[in-house]
C-alpha positions as CSV (number, residue, x, y, z in Angstrom):
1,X,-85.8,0.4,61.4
2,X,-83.2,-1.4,63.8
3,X,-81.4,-4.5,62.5
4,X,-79.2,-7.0,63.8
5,X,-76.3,-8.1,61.6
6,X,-73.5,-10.5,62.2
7,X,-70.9,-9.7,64.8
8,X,-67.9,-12.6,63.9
9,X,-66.1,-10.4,61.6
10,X,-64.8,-13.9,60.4
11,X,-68.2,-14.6,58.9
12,X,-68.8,-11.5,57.3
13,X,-65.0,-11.6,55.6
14,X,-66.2,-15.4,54.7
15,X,-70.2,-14.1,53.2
16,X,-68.2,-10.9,51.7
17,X,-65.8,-12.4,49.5
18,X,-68.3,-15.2,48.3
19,X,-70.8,-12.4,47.5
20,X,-68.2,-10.7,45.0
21,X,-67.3,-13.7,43.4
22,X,-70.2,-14.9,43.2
23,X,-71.4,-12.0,41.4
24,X,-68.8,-12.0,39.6
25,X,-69.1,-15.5,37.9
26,X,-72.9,-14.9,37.4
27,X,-72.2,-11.9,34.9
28,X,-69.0,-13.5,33.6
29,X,-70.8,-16.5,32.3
30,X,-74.1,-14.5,31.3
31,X,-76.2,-16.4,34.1
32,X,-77.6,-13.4,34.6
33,X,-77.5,-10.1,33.4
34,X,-75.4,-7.2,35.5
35,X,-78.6,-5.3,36.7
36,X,-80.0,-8.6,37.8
37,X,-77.0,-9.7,39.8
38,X,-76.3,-6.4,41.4
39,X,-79.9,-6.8,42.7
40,X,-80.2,-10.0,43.8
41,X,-76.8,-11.8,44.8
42,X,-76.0,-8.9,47.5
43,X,-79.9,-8.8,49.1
44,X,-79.6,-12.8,49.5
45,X,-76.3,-12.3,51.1
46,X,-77.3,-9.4,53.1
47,X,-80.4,-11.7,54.3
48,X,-77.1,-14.5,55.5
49,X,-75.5,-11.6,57.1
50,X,-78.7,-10.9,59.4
51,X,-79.8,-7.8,57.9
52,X,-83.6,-9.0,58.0
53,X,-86.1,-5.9,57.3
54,X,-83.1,-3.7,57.6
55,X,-81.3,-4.7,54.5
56,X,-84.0,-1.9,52.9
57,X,-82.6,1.0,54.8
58,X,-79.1,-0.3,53.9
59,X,-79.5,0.0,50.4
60,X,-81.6,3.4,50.5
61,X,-78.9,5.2,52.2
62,X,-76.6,3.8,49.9
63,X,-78.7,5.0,46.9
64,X,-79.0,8.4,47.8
65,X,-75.8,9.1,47.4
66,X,-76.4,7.4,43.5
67,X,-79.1,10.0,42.3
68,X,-76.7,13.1,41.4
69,X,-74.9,10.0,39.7
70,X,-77.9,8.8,37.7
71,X,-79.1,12.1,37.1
72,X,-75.6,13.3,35.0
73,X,-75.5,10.3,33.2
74,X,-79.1,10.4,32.3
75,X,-78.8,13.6,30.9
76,X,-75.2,13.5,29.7
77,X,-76.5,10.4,27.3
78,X,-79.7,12.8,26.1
79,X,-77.2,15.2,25.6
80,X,-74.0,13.6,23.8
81,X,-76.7,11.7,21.8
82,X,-78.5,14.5,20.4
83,X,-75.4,15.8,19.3
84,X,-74.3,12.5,17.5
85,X,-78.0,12.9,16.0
86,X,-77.8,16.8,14.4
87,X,-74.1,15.6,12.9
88,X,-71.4,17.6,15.3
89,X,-69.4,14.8,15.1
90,X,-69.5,13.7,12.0
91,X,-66.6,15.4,10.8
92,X,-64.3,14.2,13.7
93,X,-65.6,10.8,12.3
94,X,-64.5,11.5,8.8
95,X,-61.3,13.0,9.7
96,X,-60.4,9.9,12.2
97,X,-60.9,7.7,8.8
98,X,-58.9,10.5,6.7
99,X,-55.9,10.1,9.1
100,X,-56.6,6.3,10.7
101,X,-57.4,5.2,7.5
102,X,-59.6,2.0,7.7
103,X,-56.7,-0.7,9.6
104,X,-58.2,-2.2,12.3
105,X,-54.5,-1.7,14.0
106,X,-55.1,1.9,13.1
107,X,-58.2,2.5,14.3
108,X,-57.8,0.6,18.2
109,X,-54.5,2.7,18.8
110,X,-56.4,6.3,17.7
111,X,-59.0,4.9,19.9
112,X,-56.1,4.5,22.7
113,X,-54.3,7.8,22.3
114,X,-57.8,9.5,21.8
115,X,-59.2,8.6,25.5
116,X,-56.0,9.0,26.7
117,X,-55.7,12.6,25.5
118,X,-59.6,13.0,26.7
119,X,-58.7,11.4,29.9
120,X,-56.7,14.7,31.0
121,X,-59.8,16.5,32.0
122,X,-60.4,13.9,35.2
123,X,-63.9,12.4,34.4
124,X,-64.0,9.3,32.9
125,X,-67.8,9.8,31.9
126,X,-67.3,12.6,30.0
127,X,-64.6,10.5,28.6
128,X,-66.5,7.6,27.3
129,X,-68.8,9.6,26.5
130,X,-66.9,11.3,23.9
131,X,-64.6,8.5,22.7
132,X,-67.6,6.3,22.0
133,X,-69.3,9.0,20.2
134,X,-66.3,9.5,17.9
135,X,-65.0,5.6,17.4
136,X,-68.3,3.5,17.3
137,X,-69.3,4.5,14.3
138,X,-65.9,3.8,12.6
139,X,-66.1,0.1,14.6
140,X,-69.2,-0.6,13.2
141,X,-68.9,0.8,9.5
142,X,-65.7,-1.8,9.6
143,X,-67.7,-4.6,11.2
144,X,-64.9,-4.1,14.2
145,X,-66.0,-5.4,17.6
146,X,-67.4,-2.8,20.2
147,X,-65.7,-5.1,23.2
148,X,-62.6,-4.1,21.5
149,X,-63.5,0.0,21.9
150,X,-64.4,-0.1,25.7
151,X,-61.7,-2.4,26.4
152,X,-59.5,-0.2,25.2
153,X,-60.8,2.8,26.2
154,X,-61.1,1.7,29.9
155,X,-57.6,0.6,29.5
156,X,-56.1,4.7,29.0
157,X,-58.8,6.0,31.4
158,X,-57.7,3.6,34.0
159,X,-54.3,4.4,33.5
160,X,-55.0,8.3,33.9
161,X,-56.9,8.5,36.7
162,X,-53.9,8.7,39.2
163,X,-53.8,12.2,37.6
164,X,-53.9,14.9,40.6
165,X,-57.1,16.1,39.9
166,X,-58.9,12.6,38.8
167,X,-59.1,11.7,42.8
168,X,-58.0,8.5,43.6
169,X,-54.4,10.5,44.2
170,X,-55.8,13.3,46.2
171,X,-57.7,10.8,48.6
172,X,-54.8,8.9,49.4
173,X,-52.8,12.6,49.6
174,X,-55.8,14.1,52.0
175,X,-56.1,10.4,54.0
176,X,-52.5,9.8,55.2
177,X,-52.2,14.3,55.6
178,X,-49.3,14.7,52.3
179,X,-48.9,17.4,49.8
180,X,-51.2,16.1,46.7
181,X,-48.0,17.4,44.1
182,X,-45.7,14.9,46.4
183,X,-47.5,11.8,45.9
184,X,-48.0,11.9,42.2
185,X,-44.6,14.0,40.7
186,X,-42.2,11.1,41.4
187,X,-45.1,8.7,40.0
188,X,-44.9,10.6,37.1
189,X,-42.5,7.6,35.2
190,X,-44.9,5.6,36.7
191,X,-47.8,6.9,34.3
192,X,-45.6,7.0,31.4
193,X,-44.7,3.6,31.3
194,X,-48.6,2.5,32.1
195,X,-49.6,4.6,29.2
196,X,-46.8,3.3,26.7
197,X,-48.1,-0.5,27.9
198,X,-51.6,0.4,26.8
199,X,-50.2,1.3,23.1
200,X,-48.8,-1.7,23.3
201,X,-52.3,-3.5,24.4
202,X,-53.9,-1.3,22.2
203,X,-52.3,-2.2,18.7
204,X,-51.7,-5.8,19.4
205,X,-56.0,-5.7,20.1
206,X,-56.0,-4.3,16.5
207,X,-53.8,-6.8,15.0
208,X,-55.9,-9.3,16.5
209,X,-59.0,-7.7,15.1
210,X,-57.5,-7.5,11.5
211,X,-56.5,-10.9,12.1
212,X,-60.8,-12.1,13.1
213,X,-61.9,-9.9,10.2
214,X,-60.2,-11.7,7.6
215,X,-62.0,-14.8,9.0
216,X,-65.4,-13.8,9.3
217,X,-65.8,-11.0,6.9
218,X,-63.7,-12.4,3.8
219,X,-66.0,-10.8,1.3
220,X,-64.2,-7.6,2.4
221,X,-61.0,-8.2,3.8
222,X,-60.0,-11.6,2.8
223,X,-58.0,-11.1,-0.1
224,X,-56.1,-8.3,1.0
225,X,-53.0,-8.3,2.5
226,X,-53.2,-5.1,4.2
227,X,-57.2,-5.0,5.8
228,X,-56.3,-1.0,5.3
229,X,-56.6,-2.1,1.9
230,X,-60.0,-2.8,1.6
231,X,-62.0,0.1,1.9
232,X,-59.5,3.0,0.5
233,X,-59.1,6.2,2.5
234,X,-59.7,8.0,-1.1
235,X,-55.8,7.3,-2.5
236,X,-57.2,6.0,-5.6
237,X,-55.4,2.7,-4.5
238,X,-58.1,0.0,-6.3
239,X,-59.2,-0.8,-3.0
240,X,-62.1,1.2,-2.2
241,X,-65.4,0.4,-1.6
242,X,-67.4,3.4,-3.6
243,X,-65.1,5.6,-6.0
244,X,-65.8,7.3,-9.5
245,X,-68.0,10.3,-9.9
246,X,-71.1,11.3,-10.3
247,X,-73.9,11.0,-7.2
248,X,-75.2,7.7,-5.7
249,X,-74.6,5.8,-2.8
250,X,-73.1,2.1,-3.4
251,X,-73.8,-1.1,-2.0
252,X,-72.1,-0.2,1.1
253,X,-70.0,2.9,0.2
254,X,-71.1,6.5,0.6
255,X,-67.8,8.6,-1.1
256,X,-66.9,11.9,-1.3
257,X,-68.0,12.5,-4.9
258,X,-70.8,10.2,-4.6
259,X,-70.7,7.4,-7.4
260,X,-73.0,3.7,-7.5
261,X,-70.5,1.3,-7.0
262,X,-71.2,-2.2,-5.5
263,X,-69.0,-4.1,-3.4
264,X,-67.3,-7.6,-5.2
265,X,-64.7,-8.2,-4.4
266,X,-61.7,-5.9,-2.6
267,X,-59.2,-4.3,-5.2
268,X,-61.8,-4.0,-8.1
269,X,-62.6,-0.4,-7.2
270,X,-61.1,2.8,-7.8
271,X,-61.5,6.5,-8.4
272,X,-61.3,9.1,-5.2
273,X,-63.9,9.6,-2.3
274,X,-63.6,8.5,0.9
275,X,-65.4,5.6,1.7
276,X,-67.7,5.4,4.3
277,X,-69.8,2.3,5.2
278,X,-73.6,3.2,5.3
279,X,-75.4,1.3,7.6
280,X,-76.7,-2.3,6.1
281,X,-78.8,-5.1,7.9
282,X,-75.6,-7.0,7.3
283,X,-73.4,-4.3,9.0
284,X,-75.8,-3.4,12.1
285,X,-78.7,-5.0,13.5
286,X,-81.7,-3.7,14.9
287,X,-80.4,-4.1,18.4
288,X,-78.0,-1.4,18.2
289,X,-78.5,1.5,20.0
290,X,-80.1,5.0,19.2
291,X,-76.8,6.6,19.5
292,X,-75.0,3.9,16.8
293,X,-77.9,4.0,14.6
294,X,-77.9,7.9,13.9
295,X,-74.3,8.3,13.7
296,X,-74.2,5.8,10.4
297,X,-76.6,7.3,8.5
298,X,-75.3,10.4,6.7
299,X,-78.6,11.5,5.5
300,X,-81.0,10.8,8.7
301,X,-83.6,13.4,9.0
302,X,-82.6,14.9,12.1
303,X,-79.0,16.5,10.6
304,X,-79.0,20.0,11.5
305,X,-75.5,21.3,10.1
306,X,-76.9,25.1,9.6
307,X,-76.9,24.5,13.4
308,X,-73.3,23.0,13.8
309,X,-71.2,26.4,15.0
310,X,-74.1,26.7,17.6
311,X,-74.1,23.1,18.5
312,X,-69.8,23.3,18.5
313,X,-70.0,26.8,20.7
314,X,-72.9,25.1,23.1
315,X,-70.6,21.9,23.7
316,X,-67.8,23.8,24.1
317,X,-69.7,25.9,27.2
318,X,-70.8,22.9,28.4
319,X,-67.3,21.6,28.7
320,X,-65.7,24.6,30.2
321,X,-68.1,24.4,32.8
322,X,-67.7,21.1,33.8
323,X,-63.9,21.8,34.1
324,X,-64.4,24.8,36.3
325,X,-66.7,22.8,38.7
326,X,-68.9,26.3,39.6
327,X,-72.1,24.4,39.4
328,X,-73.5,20.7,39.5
329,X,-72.6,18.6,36.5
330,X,-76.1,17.1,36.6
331,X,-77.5,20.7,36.6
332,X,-75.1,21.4,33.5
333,X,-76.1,18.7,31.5
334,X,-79.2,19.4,32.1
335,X,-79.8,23.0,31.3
336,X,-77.8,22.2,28.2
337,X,-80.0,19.1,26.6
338,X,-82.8,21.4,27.1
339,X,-81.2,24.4,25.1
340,X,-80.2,21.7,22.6
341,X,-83.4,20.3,22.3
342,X,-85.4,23.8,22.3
343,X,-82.6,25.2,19.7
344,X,-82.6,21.9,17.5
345,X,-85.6,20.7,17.5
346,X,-88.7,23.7,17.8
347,X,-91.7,21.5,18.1
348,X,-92.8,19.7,20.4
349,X,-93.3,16.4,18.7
350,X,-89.3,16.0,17.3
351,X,-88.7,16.7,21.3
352,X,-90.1,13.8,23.0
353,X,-89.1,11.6,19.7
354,X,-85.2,12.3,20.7
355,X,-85.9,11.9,24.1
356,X,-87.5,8.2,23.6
357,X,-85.2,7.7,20.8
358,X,-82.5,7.9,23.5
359,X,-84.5,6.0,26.2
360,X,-83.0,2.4,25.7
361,X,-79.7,4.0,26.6
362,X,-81.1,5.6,29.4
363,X,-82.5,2.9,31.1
364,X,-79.5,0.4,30.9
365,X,-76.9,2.8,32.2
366,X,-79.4,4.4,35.0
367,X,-80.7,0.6,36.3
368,X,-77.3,-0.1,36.7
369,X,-76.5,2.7,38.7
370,X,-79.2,2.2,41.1
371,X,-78.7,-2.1,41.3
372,X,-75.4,-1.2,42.2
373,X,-76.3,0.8,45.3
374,X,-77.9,-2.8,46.5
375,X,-74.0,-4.2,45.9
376,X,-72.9,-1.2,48.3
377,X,-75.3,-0.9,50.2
378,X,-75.3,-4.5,51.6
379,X,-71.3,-4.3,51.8
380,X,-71.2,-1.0,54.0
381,X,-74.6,-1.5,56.3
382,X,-73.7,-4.9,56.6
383,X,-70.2,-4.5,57.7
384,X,-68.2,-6.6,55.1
385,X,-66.4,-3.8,53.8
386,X,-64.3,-3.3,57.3
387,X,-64.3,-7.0,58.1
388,X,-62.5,-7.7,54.9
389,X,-60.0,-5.0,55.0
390,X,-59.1,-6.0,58.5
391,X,-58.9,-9.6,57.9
392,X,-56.4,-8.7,55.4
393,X,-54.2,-6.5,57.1
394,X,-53.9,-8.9,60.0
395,X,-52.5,-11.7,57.7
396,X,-49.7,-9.8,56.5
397,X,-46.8,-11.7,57.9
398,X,-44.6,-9.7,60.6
399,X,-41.7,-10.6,57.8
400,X,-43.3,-8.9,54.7
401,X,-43.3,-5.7,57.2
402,X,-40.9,-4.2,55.2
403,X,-42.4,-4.3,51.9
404,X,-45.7,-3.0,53.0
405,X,-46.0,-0.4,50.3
406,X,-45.7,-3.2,47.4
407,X,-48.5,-5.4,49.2
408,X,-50.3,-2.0,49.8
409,X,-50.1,-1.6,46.1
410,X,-51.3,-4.8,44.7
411,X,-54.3,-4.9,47.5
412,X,-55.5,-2.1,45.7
413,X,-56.1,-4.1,42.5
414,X,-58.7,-5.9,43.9
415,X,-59.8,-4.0,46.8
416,X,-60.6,-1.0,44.9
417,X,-62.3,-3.2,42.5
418,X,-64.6,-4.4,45.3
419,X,-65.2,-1.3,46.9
420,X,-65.6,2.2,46.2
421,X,-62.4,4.6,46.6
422,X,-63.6,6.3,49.3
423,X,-63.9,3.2,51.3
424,X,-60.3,2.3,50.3
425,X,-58.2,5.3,50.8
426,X,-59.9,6.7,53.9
427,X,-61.2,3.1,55.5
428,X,-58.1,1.1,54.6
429,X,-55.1,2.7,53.5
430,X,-54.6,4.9,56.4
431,X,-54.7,1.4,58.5
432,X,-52.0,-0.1,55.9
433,X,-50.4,3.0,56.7
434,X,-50.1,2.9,60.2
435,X,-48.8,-0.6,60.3
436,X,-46.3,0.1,57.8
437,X,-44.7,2.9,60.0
438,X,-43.9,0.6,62.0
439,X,-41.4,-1.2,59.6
440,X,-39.9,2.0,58.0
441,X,-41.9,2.7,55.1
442,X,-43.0,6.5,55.0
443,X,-46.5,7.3,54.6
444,X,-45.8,8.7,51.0
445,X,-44.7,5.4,49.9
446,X,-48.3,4.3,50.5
447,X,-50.2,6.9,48.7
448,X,-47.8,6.6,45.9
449,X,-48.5,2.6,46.0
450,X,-52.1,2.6,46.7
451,X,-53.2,4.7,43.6
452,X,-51.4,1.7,40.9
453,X,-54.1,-0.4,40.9
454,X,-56.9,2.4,39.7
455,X,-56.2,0.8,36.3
456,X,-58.0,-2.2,37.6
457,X,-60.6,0.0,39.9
458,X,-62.1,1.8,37.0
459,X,-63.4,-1.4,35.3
460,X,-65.5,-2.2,38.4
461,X,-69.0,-2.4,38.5
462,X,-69.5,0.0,41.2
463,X,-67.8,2.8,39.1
464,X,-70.5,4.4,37.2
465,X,-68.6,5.8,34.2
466,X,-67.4,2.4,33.2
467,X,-71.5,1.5,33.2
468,X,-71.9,4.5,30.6
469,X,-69.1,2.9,28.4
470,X,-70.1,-0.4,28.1
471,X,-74.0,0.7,27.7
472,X,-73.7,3.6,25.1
473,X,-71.3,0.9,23.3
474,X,-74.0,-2.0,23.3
475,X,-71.4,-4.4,25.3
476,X,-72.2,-7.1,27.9
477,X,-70.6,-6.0,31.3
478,X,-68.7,-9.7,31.0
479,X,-67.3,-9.9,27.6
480,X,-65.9,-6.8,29.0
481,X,-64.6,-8.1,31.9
482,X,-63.3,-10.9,30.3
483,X,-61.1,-9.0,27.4
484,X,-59.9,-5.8,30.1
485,X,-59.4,-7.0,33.6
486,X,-56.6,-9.4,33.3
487,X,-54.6,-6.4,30.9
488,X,-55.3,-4.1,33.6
489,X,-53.7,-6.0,36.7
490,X,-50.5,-6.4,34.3
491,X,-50.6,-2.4,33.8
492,X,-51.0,-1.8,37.3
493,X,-48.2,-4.2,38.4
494,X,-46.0,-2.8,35.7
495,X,-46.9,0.5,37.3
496,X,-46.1,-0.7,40.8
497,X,-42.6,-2.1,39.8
498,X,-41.4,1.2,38.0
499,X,-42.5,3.2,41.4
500,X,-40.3,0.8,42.7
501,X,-37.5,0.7,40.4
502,X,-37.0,4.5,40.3
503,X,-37.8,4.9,43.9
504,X,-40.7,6.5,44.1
505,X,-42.1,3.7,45.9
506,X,-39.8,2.4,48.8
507,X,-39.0,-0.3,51.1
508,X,-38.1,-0.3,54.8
């Protein structure tokens, strides 16, 4: 259906920026929830913008491209959650506490180098995916916060994704016609110092965490100098939670040789055993998701570990295949839930109870997919996108010429935050590019400078993996926002200035 938008590109640039921050606000103060405002703020701004009848066509071309999107991570959460349910991760869980022991300082930076390390394979969903999988329990069984996890997480998946093969580097290589190995080898100190600052982020998050649970859980960690010490990894310390022999669960405790042994209060246990929190009404509510739920409960009904090499090899195939790209990912995941289901679960009945066991999940990470083709649809059909990246290359001062590649790199910040990458590196940066020719600056300067604020980019709503992270986690979109986004813009301007510094990122 033909539509008339606005033609003064002033007007859109004006209706385009007060759409995002708009939005913004609303989810930041919990006016409304993300879905909600994906939906709504850009369809009353599209209706400003003229779009009339048309706005519908806008956001149906824009969600088409959203279904192979909401189809992998619809069936990548049946998947990864079945797993959790049948115990294959259970004992990368119990190792993480053998090694992390149970210090909240511990526990955010193997939460850190873990995504980081699960970052190298380029997909940030199957990156979540995994580090939620293995860390929430361990958050929850020490009454740690969940905001902490996908904060963190996002955090080393941000910082990896200028890797050659994550995409943001081979856009800006393809867009301005350079070798993808010559824009990101001399960023390669770049990276390393980005990585090293999340370590940094990552174990001062931790020391503020020990620091809140002395204060709100002093039944546990109060009295202890070291948190560490209040739930002993099994060193026979006096500190642990359920210790001794014999066979029994405790209050909280679940060890390794089983004994009864309820919590008073921290230092008047002992013996050896691991202690594991079980899940408690006082631990976890009701509101926590499928996914949580299963993954406390060492004796839920739906353990399969005659099944665990099968479930391990299955995984691992899954994986390879996903790396080697030879067919869809949707079709992957897929094919594998339903050999996992068929395999794990024979009848019928324990079939469609995983699948709605999984469904709250579902539905919060695939809404938000499609509410946020509304945000991009109205952006692109309406013709903000372009407006605003013109607008701002026209005010760059003749002056600043010169250092085009630094303002090229902290546009990106929030201009990959606002749109998608493909918008950026093939709509924008080439323009950027052009301009800064003019001045001296060589078009690899750009692509090296363009890809340092990805950091910031992944946290954006319009990026579905960081959707999958904050639903499987059972975080709020803004509390999020609120504890990553400000970290991220440091890491990606501490990014920019080493480029700078070691000259990977020049001036005219």
């Amino acid at each position: 259906m033909p539509f008339t938008v606005v033609k003064e590109p002033a007007m859109l640039v004006l209706l385009g920026f007060a759409m995002i921050a708009v939005f913004m606000v609303l989810i930041m103060t919990k006016k409304l929830t993300p879905v909600l405002a994906l939906i709504i703020v850009p369809t009353i701004f599209g209706l400003f913008a003229g779009a009339g009848l048309g706005i519908g066509p806008m956001v149906m071309d824009s969600m088409k491209s959203m279904t192979s999107t909401a189809a992998l991570l619809m069936f990548a959460i049946i998947y990864f959650g079945l797993m959790i349910d049948v115990g294959l991760f259970d004992p990368l869980v119990k190792f993480i506490l053998r090694k992390l022991g149970n210090d909240p300082a511990k526990v955010v930076l193997g939460t850190a180098i873990l995504a980081a390390a699960v970052s190298l394979d380029g997909d940030g969903s199957t990156t979540f995916i995994l580090t939620t999988a293995a860390m929430l329990p361990v958050y929850l069984r020490l009454r740690m916060s969940p905001v902490v996890l996908t904060c963190v997480a996002g955090l080393a998946n941000g910082t990896m994704n200028i890797l050659p093969w994550g995409g943001p580097t081979a856009r800006a290589a393809t867009a301005l016609k350079l070798d993808v190995n010559d824009v990101f080898v001399p960023m390669v100190p770049s990276l390393i110092v980005g990585l090293i600052v999340v370590l940094v982020f990552s174990w001062l998050l931790g020391l503020q965490e020990r620091n809140r649970l002395r204060s709100v859980a002093p039944e546990i960690w109060g009295d202890v100098a070291d948190p560490a010490d209040a739930f002993d990894g099994g060193t026979g310390r006096g500190g642990s939670v359920a210790g001794g022999s014999g066979s029994g669960k405790g209050r909280f405790g679940f060890g390794r040789t089983g004994s009864t042994a309820p919590v008073g209060k921290p230092g008047t246990g002992g013996g050896s055993g691991v202690a594991v929190l079980e899940r408690t009404e006082e631990l976890v509510d009701d509101h926590d998701t499928a996914m949580a739920d299963t993954a406390l409960d060492p004796n839920r009904k739906t353990l399969r570990p005659k099944l665990f090499w099968f479930n391990l090899a299955l995984t691992v195939a899954v994986m390879v295949t996903l790396v080697a790209n030879v067919v869809p990912l949707p079709f992957v995941f897929m094919v594998g839930s339903a050999i996992a289901l068929l395999v794990n679960f024979p009848k019928v009945k324990d079939q469609g109870a995983q699948l709605i066991a999984h469904a709250p999940s579902i539905v919060a990470v695939v809404s938000m997919v499609m509410a946020a083709a509304v945000l991009t649809g109205v952006l692109n059909g309406t013709g903000m996108v372009k407006a605003m990246s013109e607008w701002l290359v026209q005010i760059i001062p003749a002056e600043m010429g010169p250092f085009m590649a630094i303002i090229t790199g902290v546009l990106s910040i929030p201009m990959t935050f606002f749109m998608s990458n493909d918008a950026f590196y093939f709509g924008v940066l080439p323009v950027l590019s052009e301009t800064a020719a003019h001045y001296g600056v060589g078009a690899a300067d750009m692509a090296r400078a363009s890809i340092t604020g990805q950091p910031f980019h992944l946290q954006s709503p319009l990026v579905p993996a960081i959707l999958l992270l904050v639903s499987l986690a059972k975080v709020e979109l803004g509390d999020h926002h609120k504890k990553v986004l400000w970290r991220t813009a440091v890491i990606s301007i501490v990014m920019l200035a080493v480029g700078v510094l070691t000259g990977a990122i020049g001036i005219g």
